[in-house]
C-alpha positions as CSV (number, residue, x, y, z in Angstrom):
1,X,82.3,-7.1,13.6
2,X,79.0,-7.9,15.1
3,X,78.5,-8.6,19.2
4,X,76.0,-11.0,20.7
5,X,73.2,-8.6,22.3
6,X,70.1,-9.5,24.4
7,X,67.7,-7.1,26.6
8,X,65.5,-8.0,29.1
9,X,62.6,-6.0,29.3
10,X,59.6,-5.4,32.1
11,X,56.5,-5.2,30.7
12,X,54.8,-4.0,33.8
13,X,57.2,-0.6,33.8
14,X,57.7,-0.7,30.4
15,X,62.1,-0.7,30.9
16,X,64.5,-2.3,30.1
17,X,65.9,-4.4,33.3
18,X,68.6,-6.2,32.0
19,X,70.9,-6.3,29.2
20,X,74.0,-8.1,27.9
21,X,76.2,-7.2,24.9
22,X,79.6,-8.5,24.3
23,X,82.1,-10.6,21.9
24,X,81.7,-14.3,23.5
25,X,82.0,-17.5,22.1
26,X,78.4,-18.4,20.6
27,X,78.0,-21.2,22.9
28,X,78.9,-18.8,26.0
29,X,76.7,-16.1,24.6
30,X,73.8,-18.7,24.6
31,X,74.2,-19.7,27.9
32,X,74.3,-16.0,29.2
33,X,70.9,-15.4,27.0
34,X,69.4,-19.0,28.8
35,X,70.6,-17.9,32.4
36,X,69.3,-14.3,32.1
37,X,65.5,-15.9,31.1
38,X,65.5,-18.4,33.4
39,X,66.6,-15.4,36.7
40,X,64.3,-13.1,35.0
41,X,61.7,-15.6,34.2
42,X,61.7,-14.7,30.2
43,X,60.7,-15.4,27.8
44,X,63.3,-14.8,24.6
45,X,62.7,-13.9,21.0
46,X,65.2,-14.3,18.9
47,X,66.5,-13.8,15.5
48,X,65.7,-16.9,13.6
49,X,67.7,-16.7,11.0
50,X,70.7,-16.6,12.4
51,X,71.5,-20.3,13.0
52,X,72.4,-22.3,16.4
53,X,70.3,-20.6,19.7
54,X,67.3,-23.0,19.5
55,X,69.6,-25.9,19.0
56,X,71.3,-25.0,22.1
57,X,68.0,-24.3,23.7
58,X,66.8,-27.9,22.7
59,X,70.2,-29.2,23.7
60,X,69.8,-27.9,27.6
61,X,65.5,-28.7,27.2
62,X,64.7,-25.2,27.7
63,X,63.1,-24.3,24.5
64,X,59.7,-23.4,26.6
65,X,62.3,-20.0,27.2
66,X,61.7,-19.5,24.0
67,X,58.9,-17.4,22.5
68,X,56.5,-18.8,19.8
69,X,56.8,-16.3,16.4
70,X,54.1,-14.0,16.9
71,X,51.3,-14.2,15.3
72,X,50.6,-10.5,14.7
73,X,53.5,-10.5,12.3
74,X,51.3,-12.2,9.7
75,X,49.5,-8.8,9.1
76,X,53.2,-6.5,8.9
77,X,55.3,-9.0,6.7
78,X,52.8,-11.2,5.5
79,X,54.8,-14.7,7.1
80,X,53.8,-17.8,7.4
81,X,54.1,-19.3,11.4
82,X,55.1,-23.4,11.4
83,X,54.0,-25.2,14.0
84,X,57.2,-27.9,14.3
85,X,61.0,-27.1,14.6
86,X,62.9,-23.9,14.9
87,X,60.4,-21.8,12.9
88,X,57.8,-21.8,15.3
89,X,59.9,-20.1,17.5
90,X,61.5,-16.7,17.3
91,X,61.1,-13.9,14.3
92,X,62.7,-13.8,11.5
93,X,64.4,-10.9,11.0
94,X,63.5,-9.4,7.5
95,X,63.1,-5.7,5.9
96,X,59.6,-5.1,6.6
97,X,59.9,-6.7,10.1
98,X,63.0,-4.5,11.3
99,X,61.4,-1.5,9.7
100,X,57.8,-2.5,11.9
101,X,60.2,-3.0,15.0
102,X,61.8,0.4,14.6
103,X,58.4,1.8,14.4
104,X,57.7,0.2,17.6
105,X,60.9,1.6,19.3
106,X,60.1,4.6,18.5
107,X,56.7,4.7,19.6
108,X,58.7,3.2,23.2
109,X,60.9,6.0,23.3
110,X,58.2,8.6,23.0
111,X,56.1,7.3,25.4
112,X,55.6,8.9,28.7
113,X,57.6,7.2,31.2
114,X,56.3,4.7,33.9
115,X,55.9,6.1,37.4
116,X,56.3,9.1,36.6
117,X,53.9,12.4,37.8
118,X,51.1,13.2,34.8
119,X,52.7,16.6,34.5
120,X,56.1,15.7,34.2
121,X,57.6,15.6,30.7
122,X,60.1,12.5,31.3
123,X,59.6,10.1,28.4
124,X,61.1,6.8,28.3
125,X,63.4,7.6,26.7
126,X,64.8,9.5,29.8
127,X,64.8,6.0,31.2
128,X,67.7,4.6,29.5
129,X,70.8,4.3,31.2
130,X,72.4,2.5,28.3
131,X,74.6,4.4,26.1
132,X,75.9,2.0,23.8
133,X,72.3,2.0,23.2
134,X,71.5,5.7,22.9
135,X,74.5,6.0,20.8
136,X,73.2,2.9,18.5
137,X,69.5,4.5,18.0
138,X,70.9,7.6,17.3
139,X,73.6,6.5,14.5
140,X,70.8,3.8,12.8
141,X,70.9,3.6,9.0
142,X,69.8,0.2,7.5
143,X,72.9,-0.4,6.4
144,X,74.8,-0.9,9.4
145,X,75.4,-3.2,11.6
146,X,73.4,-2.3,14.7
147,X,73.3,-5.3,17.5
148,X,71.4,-3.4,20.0
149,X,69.0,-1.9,17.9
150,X,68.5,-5.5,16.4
151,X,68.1,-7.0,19.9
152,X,65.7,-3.9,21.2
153,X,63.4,-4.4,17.7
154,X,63.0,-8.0,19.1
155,X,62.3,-7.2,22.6
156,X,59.5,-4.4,21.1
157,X,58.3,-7.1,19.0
158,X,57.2,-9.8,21.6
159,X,56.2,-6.7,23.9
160,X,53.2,-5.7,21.2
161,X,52.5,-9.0,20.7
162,X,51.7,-9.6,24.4
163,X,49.6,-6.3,24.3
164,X,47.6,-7.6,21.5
165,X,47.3,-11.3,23.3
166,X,45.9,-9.2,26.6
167,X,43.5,-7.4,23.6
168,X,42.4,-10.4,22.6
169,X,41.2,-12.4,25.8
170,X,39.4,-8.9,27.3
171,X,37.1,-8.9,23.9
172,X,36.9,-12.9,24.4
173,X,35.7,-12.3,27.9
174,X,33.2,-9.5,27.3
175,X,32.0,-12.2,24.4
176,X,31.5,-14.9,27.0
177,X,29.7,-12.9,29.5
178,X,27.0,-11.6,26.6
179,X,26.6,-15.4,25.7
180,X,25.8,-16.0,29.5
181,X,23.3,-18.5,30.4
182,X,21.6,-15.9,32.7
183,X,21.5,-13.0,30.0
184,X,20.3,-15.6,26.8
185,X,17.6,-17.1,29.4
186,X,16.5,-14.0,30.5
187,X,17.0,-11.5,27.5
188,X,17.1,-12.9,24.3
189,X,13.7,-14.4,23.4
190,X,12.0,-11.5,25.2
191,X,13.7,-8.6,23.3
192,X,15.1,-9.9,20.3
193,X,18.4,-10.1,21.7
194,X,18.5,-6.6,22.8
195,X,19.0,-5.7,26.8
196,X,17.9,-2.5,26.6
């Protein structure tokens, strides 16, 4: 039998802050998801192709909860990203995307833990108090039905996908300051375009 599952996660300490799991009704387990964004100010990525969460997300107008599919997914599983309905939002949860996510997880887990002293050995996965969880990461086969792992692969997802945004605008700002008015003006003509 499979159980609803969401994490919240804090990208600034890199843990996991908040997490539900349980056998609700799927409307209830949709509401619990919504409420837990909107406290934690989330934003949710979701499984796609399982049917129903952005309708109820649309229903209640909160669908800005919900997180665009990223765009650094077109590399792994070669996807296409909509831009109108359901399938611009969320991933869809495929072979070679769960397989990128667990590859992401387990990069998380072996990753010195935040706050932490430089000498200590405490990894994150130290950090987790969860042990449906730890029992769930340590059992995975692809086979199985794994709702915690399938929520944390989501949750790792968005998390390298903000990483990559933050990427992005620092070489889009180190761009924009090189095609300054003050540097062009001052440099360019003079030395062929080279400061130095």
């Amino acid at each position: 039998t499979s159980l609803g599952s969401t994490f919240i996660f804090d990208t600034w300490t890199d843990r996991i802050v908040a997490e539900y799991t349980g056998r609700r009704g799927t409307k209830e387990f949709y509401e619990i998801t919504r409420k837990l964004n909107i406290y934690y100010n989330a934003v949710h990525n979701y499984e796609q192709n399982k049917k129903g969460l952005y309708t109820y997300y649309d229903q209640k107008n909160t669908t800005h909860l919900l997180c665009d599919t990223p765009e650094s997914l077109k590399d792994v599983a070669d996807i296409t990203i909509s831009k109108v309905g359901n399938k611009r939002k969320g991933t869809h949860a495929r072979k070679p995307i769960n397989a990128y996510g667990l590859r992401l997880i387990l990069d998380w887990l072996l990753s010195p833990a935040y706050g932490e002293d430089e000498d200590s050995e405490i990894l994150n996965l130290h950090t987790i108090h969860n042990e449906g969880l730890i029992r769930e990461l340590m059992n995975y086969n692809p086979d199985g039905n794994f709702d915690r792992v399938s929520a944390l692969i989501m949750v790792m997802i968005l998390k390298e996908e903000r990483m990559k945004y933050i990427e992005r605008k620092q070489k889009q700002k180190v761009q924009e300051l090189l095609k300054d008015d003050f540097f062009t003006r001052n440099f360019d003509d003079k030395f062929n375009g080279n400061i130095w």
